[in-house]
Short mmCIF file of the C-alpha atoms (twelve columns), coordinates in Angstrom:
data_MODEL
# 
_entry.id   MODEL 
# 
loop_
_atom_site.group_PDB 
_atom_site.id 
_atom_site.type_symbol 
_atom_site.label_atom_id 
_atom_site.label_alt_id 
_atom_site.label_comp_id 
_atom_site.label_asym_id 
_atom_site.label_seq_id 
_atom_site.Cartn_x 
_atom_site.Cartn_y 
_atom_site.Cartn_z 
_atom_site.pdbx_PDB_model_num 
ATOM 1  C CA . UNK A 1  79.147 3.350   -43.491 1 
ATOM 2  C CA . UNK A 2  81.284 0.340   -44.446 1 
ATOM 3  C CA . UNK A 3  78.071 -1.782  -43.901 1 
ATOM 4  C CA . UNK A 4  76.313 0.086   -45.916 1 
ATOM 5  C CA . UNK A 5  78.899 -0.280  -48.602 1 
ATOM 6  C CA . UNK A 6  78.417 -4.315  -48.321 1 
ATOM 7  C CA . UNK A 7  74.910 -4.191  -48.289 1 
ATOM 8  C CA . UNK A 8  74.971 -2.036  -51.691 1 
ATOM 9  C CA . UNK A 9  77.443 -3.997  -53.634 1 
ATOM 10 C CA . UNK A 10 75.531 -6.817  -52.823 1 
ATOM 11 C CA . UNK A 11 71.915 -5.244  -53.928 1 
ATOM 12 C CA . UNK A 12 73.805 -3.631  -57.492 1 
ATOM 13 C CA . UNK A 13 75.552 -7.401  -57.858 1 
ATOM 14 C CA . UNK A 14 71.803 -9.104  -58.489 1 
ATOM 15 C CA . UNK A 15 69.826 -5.998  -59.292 1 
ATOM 16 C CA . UNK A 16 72.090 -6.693  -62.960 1 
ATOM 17 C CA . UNK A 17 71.793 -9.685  -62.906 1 
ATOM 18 C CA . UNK A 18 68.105 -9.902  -62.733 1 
ATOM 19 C CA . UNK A 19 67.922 -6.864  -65.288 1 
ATOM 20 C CA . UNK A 20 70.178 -8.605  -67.683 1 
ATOM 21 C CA . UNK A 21 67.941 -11.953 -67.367 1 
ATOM 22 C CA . UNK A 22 65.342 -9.618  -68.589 1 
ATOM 23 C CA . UNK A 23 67.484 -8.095  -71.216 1 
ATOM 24 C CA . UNK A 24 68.190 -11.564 -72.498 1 
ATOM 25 C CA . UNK A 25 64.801 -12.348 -72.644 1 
ATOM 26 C CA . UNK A 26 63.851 -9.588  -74.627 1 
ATOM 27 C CA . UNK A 27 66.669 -9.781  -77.322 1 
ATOM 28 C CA . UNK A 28 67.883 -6.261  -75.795 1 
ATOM 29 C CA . UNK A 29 71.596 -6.377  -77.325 1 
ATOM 30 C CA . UNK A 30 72.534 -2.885  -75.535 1 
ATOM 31 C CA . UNK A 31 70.779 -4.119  -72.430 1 
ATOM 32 C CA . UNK A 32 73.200 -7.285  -71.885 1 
ATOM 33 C CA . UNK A 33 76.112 -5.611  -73.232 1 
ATOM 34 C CA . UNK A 34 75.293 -2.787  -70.221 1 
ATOM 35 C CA . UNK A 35 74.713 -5.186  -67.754 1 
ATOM 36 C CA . UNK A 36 76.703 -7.748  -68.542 1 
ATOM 37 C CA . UNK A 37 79.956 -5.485  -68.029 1 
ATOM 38 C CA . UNK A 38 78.385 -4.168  -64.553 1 
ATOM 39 C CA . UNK A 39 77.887 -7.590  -63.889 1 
ATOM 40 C CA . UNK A 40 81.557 -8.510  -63.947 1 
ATOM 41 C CA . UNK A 41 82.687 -5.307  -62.947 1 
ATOM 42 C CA . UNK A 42 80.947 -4.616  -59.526 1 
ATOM 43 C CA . UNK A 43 81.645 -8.820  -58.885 1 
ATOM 44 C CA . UNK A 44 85.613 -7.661  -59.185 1 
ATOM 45 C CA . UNK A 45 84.973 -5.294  -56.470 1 
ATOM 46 C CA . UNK A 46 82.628 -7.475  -54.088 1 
ATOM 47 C CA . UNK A 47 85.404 -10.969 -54.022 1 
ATOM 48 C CA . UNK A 48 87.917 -9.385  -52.124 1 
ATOM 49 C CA . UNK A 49 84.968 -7.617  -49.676 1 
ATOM 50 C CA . UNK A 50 82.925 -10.453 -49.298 1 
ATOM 51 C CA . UNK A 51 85.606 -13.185 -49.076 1 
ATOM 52 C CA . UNK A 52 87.571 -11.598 -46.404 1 
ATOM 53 C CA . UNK A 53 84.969 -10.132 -44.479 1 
ATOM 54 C CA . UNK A 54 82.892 -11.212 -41.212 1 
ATOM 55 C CA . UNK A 55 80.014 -13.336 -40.790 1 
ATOM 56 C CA . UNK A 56 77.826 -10.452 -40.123 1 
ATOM 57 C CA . UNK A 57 79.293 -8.952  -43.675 1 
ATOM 58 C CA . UNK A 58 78.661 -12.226 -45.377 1 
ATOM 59 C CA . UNK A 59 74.766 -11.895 -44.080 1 
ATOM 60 C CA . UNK A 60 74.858 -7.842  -45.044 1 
ATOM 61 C CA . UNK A 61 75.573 -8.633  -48.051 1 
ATOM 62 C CA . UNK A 62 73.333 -11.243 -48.764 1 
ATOM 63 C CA . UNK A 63 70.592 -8.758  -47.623 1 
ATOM 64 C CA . UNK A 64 71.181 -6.375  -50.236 1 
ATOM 65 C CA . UNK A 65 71.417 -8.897  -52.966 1 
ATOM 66 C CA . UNK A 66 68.074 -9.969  -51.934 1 
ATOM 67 C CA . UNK A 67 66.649 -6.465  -52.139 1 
ATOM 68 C CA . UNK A 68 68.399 -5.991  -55.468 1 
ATOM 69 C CA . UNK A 69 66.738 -9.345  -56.680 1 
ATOM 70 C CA . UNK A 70 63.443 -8.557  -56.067 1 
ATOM 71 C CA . UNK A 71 63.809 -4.282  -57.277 1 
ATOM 72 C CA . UNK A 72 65.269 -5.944  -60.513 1 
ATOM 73 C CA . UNK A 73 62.610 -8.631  -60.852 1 
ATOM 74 C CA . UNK A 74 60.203 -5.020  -60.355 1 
ATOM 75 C CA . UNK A 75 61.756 -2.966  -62.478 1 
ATOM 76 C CA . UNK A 76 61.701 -5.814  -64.899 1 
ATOM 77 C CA . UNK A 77 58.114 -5.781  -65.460 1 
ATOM 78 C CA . UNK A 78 57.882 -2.272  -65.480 1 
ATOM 79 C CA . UNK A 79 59.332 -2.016  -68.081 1 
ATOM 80 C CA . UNK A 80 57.581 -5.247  -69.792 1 
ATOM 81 C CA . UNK A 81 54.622 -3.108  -69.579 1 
ATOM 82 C CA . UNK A 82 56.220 -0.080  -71.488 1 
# 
């Protein structure tokens, strides 16, 4: 479960980031101010985690980032095309 927990706050971590990217680009004002706050908020959480965790956490972690980069970059165009 605590895997799990590493692999999600990495995945929520760049799934805002990429979302707020998009934001940005669309001149979305509630958008960044949403994301911009998770951004910095979940990143709090995921230092002391990341920092002080194993290897195999470090690599977990990065994992779920990944997977939250490309959802976001997904999502994104979804809703480009609405």
């Amino acid at each position: 479960m605590e895997k799990l927990k590493i692999f999600i706050s990495g995945f929520i971590q760049v799934f805002l980031v990429v979302l707020n990217t998009y934001f940005i680009s669309k001149d979305n004002v509630v958008g960044i101010i949403i994301c911009s706050f998770g951004i910095s908020y979940f990143w709090s959480h995921n230092v002391k985690k990341v920092a002080f965790g194993t290897e195999a956490d470090r690599i977990i972690y990065a994992a779920g980032a990944m997977t939250g980069g490309v959802l976001g970059y997904f999502i994104g165009n979804i809703l480009n095309s609405i």
